[in-house]
N, C-alpha and C positions, 0 to 999 in steps of 0.2 A: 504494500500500500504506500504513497503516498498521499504528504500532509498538502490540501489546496489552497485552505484560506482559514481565516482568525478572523474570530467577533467577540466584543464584552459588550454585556448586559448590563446597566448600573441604574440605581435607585434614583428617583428626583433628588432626594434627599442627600445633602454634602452635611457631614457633623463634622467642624472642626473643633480641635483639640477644646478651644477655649468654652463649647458648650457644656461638656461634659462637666466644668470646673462647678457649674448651679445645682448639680443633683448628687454628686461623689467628692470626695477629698481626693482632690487632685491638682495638678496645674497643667499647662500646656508645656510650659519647662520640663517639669517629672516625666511627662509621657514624652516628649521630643527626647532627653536626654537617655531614658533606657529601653526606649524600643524602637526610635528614628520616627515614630508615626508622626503627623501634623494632621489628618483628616483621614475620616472614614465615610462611605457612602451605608447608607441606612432605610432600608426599606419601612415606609411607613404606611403606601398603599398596595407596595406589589406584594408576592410569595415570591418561595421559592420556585416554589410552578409553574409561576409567570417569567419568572426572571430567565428562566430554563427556556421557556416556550421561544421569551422575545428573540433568545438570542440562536436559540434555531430558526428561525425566523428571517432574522438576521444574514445568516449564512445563504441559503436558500436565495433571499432577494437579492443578494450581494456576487452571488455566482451565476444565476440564471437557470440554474440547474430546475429538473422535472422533482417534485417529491417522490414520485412514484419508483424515482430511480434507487431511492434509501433504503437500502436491504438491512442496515443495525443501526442501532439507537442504545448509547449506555450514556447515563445519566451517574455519573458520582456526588453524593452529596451526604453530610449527616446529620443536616437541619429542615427533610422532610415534612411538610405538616400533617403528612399521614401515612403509614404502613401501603394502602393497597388502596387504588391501584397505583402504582410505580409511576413516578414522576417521568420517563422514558416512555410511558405507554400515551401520556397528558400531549406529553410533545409531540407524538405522533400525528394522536387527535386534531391538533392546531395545524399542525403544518401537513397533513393528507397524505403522510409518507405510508400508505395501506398497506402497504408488504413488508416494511419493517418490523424485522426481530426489535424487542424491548427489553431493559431491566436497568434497574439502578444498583449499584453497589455503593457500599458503605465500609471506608477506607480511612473516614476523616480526614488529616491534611494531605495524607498519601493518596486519595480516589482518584484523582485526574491522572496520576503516572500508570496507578494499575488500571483505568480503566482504558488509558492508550495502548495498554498491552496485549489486553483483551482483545481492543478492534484489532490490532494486529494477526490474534492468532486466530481470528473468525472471521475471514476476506472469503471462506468458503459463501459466507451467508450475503456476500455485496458484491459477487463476482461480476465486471463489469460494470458497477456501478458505485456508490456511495456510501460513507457509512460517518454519521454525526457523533463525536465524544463533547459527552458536557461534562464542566463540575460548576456545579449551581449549590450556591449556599445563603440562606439567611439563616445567620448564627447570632441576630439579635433576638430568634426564638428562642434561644437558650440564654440567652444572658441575666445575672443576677444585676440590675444597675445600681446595688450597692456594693458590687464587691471590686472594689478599684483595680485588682489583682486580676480581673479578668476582662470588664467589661471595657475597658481603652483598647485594649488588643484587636480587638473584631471586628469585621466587616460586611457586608451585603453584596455581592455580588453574582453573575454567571459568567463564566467565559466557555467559549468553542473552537469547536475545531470541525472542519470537514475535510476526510480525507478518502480518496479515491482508491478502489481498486486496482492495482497492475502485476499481479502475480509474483511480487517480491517482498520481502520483508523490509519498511523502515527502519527496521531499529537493529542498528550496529553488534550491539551488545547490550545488555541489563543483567541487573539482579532483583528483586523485590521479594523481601523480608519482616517477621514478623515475633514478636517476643512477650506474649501475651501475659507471662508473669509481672509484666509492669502496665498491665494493665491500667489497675487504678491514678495510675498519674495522669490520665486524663480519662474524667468520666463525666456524662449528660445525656438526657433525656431521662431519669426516671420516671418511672410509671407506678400503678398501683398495682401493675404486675410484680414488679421492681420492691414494692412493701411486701408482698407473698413470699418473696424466697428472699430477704434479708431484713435485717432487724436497722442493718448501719443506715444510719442517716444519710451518709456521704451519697450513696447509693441510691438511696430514695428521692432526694430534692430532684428537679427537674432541671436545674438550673446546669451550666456549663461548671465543673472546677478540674483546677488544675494545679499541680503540683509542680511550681513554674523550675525551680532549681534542679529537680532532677530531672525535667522533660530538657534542658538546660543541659546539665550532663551529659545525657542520651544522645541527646541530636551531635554535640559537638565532640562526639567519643565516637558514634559508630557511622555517621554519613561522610563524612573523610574520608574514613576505613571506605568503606564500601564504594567510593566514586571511585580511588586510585585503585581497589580490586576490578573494576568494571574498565576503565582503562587500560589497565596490565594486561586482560583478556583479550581486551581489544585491539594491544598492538597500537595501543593511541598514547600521547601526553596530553597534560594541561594545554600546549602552544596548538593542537590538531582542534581543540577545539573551538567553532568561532564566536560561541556566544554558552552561558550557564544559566538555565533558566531553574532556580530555584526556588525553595517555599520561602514564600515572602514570611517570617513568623514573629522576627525580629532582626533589627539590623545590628543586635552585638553579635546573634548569630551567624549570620552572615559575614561580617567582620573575621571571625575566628574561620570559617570555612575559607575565606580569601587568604589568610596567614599562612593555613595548615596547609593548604593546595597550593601556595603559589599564583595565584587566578590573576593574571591582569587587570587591574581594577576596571578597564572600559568593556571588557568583556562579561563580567558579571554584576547583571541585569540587577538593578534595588528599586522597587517603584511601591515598596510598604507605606513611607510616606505620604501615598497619593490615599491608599485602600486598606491600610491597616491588615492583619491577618485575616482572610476570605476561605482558609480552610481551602475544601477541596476546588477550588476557580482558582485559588494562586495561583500556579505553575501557568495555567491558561492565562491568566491577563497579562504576565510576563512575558507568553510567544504573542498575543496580539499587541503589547506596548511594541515591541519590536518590530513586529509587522507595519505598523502604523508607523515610524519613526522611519521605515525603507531601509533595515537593518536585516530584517530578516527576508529574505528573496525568494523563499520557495521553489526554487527552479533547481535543486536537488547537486547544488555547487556548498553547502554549508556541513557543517554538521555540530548540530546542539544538544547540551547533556542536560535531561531533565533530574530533578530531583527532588525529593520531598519525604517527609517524615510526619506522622500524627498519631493520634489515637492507635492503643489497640496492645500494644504499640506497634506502631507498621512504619516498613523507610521502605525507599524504592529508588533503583537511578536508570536511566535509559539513556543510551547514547544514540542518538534520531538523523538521519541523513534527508532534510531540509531543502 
């Protein structure tokens, strides 16, 4: 398969930093100085299944393409407003793509690498034609907005991808990995199911929490590891590749992955500032900032390492020929 084109979906809504300072203890300093953010976009009429829908939408009107031609449809997301049916099957509805395979997966920050993985290993189902990756998130359905530790971090958005069938694999090289005894370092959505089989509170609020210092740890311990493993495979260096499209989560993290890799700063992508952490859309609004900006060409002369880490815990790196 190849990738054809890039869209973001975003809220009317722009929250900057200095809003947040009237309802939480915080300041616009605090939140610029330890996560780089200055604004987040904030859904206050759309969904998630809107935001999913527009920006398949998007794609479609922006290519000229038939719907009829979309054989697969995966939606990554873990701010849902509902189990069933699959926000992938919504987007279909909307955009008439009738023969389209559907499903969402549920990856948290990591769903947009695995769900490009996915489309890649199921070109059976778009042979000759198309297949749409989203990661659509509104994670202001989870947010506690008193708990400062969480609710500056997040974001609203969708980003996409449309990418075509041609009988060869995109992706260079990957790993995508998962370590679910650290589960609880990030957990949300409890339910009243969620009350049935545990007594812990943590587990039960519905709200987003996270366990910032050691998802902190994690990321800047095992996503280094794992990029220079996926490049070693690859027969690739840091200098082969021409752009790092990473999870926007924070930009000390970020900072430490440019240290540890070597990464020439013009080459890896920071645009948390603009969107704050968006969850599973990260990695996708970093190929369409690109796209948009005439950095990234599509014309299958590039090749970009996707990466991302969240929930679960899950990490994922993909080395993409662009």
């Amino acid at each position: 398969m190849k990738i054809v084109e890039t869209v973001s979906a975003l809220p009317r809504k722009v929250m900057p930093n200095e809003d947040l300072e009237q309802f939480v203890d915080t300041s616009d300093e605090w939140i610029s100085k330890r996560t780089g953010i200055k604004q987040r976009y904030v859904a206050l009429e759309e969904t998630c299944i809107s935001l999913a829908q527009a920006a398949a939408q998007k794609l479609v009107d922006k290519t000229n393409i038939s719907p009829k031609e979309i054989g697969l449809i995966i939606v990554a997301s873990m701010s849902q407003e509902h189990s069933s049916p699959s926000i992938a099957s919504q987007v279909q509805a909307k955009i008439g793509a009738t023969k389209a395979v559907c499903f969402d997966i549920s990856a948290a920050c990591s769903g947009f690498v695995q769900a490009f993985s996915l489309a890649d290993k199921l070109e059976a189902y778009y042979q000759n034609g198309y297949a749409i990756v989203i990661g659509a998130e509104k994670m202001t359905n989870l947010m506690n907005w008193k708990d400062r530790s969480t609710c500056v971090l997040f974001g609203d958005a969708a980003g996409a991808i449309l990418v075509q069938a041609n009988g060869h694999s995109a992706i260079i090289q990957e790993s995508l990995a998962c370590d679910g005894s650290q589960g609880a370092a990030i957990v949300a959505g409890g339910t009243s199911l969620a009350r049935s089989v545990s007594s812990d509170s943590y587990y039960q609020d519905p709200s987003l929490k996270m366990k910032g210092r050691q998802v902190y740890d994690f990321a800047t311990r095992q996503v280094p590891k794992q990029i220079e493993a996926v490049l070693k495979s690859a027969n690739l260096t840091i200098n082969d590749i021409d752009y790092f499209a990473l999870h926007q989560a924070n930009a000390r993290i970020l900072k430490v992955f440019q240290r540890k890799l070597k990464i020439p700063e013009e080459r890896l992508v920071q645009n948390i500032q603009n969107y704050g952490n968006t969850s599973a859309a990260s990695v996708a609004l970093v190929l369409n900032d690109l796209r948009k900006s005439g950095a990234l060409k599509l014309d299958g002369s590039q090749k970009v390492l996707l990466s991302a880490f969240g929930g679960g815990l899950t990490w994922g790196t993909c080395i993409v020929n662009c």
